[in-house]
C-alpha positions in Angstrom: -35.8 -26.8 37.6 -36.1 -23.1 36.6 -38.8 -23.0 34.0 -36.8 -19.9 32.5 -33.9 -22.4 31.8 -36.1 -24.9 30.7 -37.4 -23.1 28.0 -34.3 -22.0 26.7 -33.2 -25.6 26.0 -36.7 -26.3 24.6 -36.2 -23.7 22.5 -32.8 -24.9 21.7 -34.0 -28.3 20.7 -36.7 -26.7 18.9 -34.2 -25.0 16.7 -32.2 -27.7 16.4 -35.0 -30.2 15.0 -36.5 -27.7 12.4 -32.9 -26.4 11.2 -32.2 -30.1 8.7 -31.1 -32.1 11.8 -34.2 -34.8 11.2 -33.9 -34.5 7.1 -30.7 -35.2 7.2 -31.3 -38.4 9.3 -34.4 -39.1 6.8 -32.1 -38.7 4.0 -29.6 -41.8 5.6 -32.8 -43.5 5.8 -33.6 -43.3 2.3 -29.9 -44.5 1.5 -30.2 -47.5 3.6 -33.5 -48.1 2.3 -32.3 -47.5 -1.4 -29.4 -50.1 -0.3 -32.2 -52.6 1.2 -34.6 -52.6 -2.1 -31.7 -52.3 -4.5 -28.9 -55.4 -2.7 -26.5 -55.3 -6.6 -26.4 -51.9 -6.6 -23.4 -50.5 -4.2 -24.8 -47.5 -2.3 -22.1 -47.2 -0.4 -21.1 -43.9 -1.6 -24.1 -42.6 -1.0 -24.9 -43.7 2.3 -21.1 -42.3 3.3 -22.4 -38.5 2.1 -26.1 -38.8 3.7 -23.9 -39.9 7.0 -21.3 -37.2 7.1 -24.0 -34.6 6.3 -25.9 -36.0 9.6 -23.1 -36.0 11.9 -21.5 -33.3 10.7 -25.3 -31.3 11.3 -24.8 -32.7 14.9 -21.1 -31.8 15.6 -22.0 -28.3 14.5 -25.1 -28.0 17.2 -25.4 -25.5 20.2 -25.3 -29.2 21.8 -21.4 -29.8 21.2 -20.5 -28.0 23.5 -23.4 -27.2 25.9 -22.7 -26.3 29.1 -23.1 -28.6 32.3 -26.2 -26.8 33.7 -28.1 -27.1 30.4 -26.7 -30.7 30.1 -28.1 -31.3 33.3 -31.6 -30.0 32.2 -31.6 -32.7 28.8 -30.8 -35.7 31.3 -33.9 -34.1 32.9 -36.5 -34.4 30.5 -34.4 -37.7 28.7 -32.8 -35.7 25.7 -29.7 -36.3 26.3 -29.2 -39.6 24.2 -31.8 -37.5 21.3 -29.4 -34.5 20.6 -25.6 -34.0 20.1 -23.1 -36.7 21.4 -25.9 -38.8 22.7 -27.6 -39.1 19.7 -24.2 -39.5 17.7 -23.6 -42.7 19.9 -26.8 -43.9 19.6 -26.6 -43.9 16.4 -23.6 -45.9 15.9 -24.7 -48.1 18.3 -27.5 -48.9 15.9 -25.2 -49.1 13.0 -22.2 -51.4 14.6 -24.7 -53.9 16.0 -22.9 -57.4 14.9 -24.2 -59.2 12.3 -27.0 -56.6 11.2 -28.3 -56.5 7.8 -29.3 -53.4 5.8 -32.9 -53.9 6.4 -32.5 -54.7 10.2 -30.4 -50.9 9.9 -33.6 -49.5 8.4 -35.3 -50.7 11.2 -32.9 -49.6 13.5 -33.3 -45.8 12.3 -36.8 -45.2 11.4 -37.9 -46.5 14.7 -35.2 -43.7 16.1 -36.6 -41.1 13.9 -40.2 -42.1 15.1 -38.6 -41.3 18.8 -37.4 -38.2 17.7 -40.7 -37.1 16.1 -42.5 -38.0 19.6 -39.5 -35.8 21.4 -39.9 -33.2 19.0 -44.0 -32.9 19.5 -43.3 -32.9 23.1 -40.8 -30.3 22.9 -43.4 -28.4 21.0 -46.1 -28.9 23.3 -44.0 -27.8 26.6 -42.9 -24.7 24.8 -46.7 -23.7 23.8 -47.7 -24.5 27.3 -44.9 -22.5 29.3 -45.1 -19.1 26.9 -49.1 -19.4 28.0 -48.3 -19.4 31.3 -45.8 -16.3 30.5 -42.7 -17.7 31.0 -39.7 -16.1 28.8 -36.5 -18.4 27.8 -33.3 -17.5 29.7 -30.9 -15.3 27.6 -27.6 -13.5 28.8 -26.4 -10.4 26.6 -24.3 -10.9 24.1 -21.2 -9.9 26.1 -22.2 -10.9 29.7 -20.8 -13.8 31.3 -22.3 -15.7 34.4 -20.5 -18.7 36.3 -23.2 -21.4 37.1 -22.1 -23.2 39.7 -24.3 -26.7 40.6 -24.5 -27.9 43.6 -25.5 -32.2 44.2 -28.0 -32.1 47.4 -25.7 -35.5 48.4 -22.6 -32.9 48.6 -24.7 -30.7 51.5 -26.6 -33.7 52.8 -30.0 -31.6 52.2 -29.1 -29.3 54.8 -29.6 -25.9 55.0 -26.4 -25.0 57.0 -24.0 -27.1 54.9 -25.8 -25.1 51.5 -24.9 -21.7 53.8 -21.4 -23.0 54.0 -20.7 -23.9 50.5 -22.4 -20.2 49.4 -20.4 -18.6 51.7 -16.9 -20.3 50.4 -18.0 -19.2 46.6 -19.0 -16.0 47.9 -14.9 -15.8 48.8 -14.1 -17.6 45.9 -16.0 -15.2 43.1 -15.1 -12.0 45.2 -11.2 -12.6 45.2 -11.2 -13.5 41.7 -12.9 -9.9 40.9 -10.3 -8.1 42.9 -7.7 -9.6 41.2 -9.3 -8.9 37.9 -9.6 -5.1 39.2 -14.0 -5.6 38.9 -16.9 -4.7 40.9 -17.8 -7.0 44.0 -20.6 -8.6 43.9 -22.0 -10.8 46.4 -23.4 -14.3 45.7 -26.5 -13.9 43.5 -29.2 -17.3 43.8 -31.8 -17.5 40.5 -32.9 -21.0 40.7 -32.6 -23.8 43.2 -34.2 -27.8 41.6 -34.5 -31.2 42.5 -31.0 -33.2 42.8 -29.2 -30.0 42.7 -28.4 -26.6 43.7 -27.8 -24.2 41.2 -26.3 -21.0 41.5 -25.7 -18.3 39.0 -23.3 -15.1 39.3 -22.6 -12.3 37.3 -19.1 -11.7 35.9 -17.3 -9.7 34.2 -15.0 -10.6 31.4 -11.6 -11.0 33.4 -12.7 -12.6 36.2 -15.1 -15.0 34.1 -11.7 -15.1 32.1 -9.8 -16.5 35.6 -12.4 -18.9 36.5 -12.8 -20.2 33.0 -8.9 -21.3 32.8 -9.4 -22.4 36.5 -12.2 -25.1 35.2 -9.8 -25.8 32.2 -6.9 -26.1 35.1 -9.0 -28.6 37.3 -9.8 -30.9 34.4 -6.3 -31.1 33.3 -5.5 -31.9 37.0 -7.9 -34.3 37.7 -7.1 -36.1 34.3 -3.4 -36.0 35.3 -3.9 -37.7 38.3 -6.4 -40.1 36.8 -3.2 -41.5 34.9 -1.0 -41.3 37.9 -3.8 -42.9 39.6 -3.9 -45.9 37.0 0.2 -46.5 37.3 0.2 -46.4 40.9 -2.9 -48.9 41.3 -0.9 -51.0 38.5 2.1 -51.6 40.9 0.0 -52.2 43.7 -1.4 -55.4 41.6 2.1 -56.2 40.3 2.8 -57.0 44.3 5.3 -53.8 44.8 6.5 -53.5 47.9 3.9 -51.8 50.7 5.8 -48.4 50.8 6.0 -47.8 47.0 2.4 -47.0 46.7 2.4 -44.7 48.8 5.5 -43.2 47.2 3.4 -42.5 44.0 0.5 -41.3 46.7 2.8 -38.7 48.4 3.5 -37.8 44.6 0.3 -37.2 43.0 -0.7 -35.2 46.2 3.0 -32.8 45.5 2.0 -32.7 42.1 -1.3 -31.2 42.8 -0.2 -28.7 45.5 2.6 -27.7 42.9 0.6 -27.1 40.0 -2.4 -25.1 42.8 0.5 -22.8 43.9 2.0 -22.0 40.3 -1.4 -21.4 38.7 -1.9 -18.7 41.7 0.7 -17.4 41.0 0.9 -16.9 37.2 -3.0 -15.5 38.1 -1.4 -13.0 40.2 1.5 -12.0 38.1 -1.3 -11.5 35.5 -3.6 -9.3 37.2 -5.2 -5.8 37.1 -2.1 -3.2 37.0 -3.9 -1.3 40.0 -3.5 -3.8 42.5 -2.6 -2.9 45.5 1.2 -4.1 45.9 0.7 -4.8 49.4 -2.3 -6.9 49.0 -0.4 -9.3 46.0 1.2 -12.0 48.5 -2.0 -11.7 50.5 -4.4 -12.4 47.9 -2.0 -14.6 46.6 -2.8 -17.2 49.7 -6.6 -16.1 49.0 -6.7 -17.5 45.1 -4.6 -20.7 46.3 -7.4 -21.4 48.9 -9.8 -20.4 46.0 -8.9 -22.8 43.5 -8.2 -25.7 46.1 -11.9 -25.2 47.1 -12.8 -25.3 43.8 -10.9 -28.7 43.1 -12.5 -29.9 45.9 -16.0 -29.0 45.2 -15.7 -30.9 41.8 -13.3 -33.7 43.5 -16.5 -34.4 45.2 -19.0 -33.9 42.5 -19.8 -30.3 42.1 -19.5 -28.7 38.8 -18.7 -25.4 37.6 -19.1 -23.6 34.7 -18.9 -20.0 32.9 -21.3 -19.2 30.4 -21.9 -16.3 28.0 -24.0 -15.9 24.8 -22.3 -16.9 21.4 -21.0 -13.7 20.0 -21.0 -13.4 15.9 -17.6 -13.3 14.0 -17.1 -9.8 12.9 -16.7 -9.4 9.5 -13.5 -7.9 8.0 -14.5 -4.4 6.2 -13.6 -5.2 2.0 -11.0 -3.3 0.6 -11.2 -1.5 -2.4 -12.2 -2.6 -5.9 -9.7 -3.6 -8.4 -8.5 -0.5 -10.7 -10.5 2.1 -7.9 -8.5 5.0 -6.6 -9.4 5.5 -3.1 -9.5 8.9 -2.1 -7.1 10.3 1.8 -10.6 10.4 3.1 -11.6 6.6 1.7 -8.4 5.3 2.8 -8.5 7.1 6.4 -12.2 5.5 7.1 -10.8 1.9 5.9 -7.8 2.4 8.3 -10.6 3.5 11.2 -12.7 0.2 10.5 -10.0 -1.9 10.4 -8.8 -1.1 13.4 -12.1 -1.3 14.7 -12.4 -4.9 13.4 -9.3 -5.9 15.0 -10.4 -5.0 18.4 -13.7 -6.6 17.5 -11.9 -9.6 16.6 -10.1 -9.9 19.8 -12.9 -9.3 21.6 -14.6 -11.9 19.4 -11.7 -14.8 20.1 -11.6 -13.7 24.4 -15.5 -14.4 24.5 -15.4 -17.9 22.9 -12.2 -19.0 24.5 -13.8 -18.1 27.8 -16.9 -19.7 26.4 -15.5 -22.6 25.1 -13.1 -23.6 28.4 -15.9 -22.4 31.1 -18.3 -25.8 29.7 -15.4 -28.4 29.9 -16.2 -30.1 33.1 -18.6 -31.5 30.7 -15.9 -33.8 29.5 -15.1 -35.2 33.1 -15.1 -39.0 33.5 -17.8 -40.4 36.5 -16.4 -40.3 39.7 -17.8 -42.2 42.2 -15.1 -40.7 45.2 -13.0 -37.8 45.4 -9.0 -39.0 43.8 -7.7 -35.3 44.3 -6.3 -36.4 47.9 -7.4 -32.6 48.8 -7.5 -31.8 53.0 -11.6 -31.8 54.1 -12.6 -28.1 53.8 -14.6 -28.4 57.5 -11.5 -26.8 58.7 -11.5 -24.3 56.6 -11.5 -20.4 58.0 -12.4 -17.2 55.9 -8.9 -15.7 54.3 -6.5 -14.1 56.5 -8.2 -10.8 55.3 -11.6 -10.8 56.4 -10.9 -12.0 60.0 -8.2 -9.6 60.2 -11.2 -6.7 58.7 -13.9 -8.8 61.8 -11.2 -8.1 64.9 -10.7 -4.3 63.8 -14.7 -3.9 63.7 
């Protein structure tokens, strides 16, 4: 685990804990407590607004809607069921138990909080400890985007070759996506390798982390699609259909796939930087297809993928004029400059958390214990048409 990292979700949690997180959880306490002592009284009311003021606190965390590689870093250190969703369900877990009285609910929540206090003064301690030893928490610029892309060691089998392999195939992956998007090329840059994964981080700029980020929206809608086509066709297999129907609906989930791989290339292409090369479109074209295949591939078989950038602040819209004031040609000029430098600002603003928000949803896939995507094996797989035409010539 990269210490870097690790300290940024310290930090993270940190923040979290001392921002009304654990008061708002002592304050349901107090409620059910208040409800415990007090059995005529109806605290019902007030339990209902200590509630919604904790799990609203928790639905409006950095944890929401963290992104896979941080995620990965809470199951780590066992945070995940002590922040955000985990913590949500843990809660109600602790609130729908069957039969449970108020006082075993009191129970239930200050022996939680006592776990969180424990978490928290570990938290604390790691984060004293690492800064010691000079370590700096991880930060991107507010405007910079990096793809993360995590690698399980079971994927590569460990070895060294097969990690070559799959770096290689992103290194195509990331390079056609910034020639599409008209950027820089940038080869394959590794900060941090850990334990049960391999994690790789690139640099992007905001198109191309714009492309990959509806890609990983794409692939989840994809794989959820099949999911349900999955589910149908395993339904008539139990209902005694006929040998060949299955593999009717088979033949049609892998069509659907392939159909919806070649559109989104396409639309991608259509889309792209006005100074493409004309020549090159049907080229690279075949190149994105082969791109995003890999990358349905590489999470068919339990990769994950992600695009992350700092959360940007909302500009602020500049106030108009007071009531009854006369503004001046020169008043009324500058308010026309900064609006229109607000409304850039603003788009800018939305881009950079659509990107942000749709680059972490592979969060939000269901376990998979085998590929479903019915996607060829990759170990066929040759560079595009482009670079072994650019290896003959040389």
């Amino acid at each position: 685990m990269d210490a870097s990292r690790l300290l940024a979700v310290v930090d993270d949690i940190e923040t979290e804990f001392n921002n009304g997180f654990l008061e708002a959880l002592t304050a349901l306490i107090q409620e059910y407590t208040a409800a415990r002592d007090t059995p005529a009284q109806d605290n019902t009311p007030a339990i209902k607004v200590a509630f919604d003021a904790l799990t609203s606190s928790v639905k409006s965390s950095v944890f929401a809607d963290y992104p896979p590689s941080k995620v990965a870093i809470l199951d780590a250190i066992k945070a995940l069921h002590r922040v955000g969703p985990g913590f949500e369900g843990r809660l109600n877990e602790i609130l729908s138990v069957s039969g449970q009285t108020t006082a075993g609910i009191v129970t239930g929540l200050t022996e939680l909080q006592a776990d969180l206090r424990r978490f928290q003064k570990a938290c604390s301690q790691t984060k004293t400890g690492l800064q010691s030893l000079g370590v700096i928490p991880y930060t991107l610029e507010v405007g910079a985007f990096e793809a993360g892309i995590l690698i399980p060691e079971e994927l590569v089998d460990s070895q060294l070759g097969n990690l070559v392999k799959e770096l290689e195939a992103w290194n195509r992956i990331v390079r056609g996506f910034q020639e599409i998007a008209g950027e820089e090329e940038r080869e394959v840059v590794v900060t941090g390798l850990a334990s049960g994964s391999y994690e790789v981080y690139i640099p992007l700029g905001i198109v191309a982390a714009s492309i990959l980020a509806r890609t990983i929206g794409k692939v989840l809608e994809w794989y959820r699609q099949i999911l349900e086509l999955r589910k149908l066709r395993l339904e008539i297999q139990k209902l005694g259909a006929p040998a060949s129907e299955p593999e009717v609906y088979k033949k049609h989930e892998r069509d659907t796939l392939e159909k919806n791989i070649l559109e989104f290339a396409k639309e991608i292409i259509q889309e792209s930087n006005s100074k493409l090369d004309p020549t090159r479109k049907n080229e690279l074209e075949t190149q994105i297809k082969l791109s995003i295949t890999q990358i349905a591939r590489f999470v068919d078989k339990g990769g994950i993928v992600e695009v992350y950038t700092e959360p940007a602040d909302e500009p602020k819209e500049p106030p108009a004029h007071a009531d009854g004031e006369t503004a001046t040609p020169e008043a009324t000029k500058e308010h026309e400059r900064l609006m229109t430098e607000y409304k850039h600002l603003k788009l800018q603003f939305e881009s950079t958390s659509y990107i942000r928000e749709t680059g972490s949803l592979l969060r939000l896939l269901p376990e998979r214990s085998e590929p479903i995507l019915q996607l060829p094996d990759d170990s066929g797989d040759e560079s595009p048409q482009s670079e072994k035409s650019s290896k003959k010539k040389s």
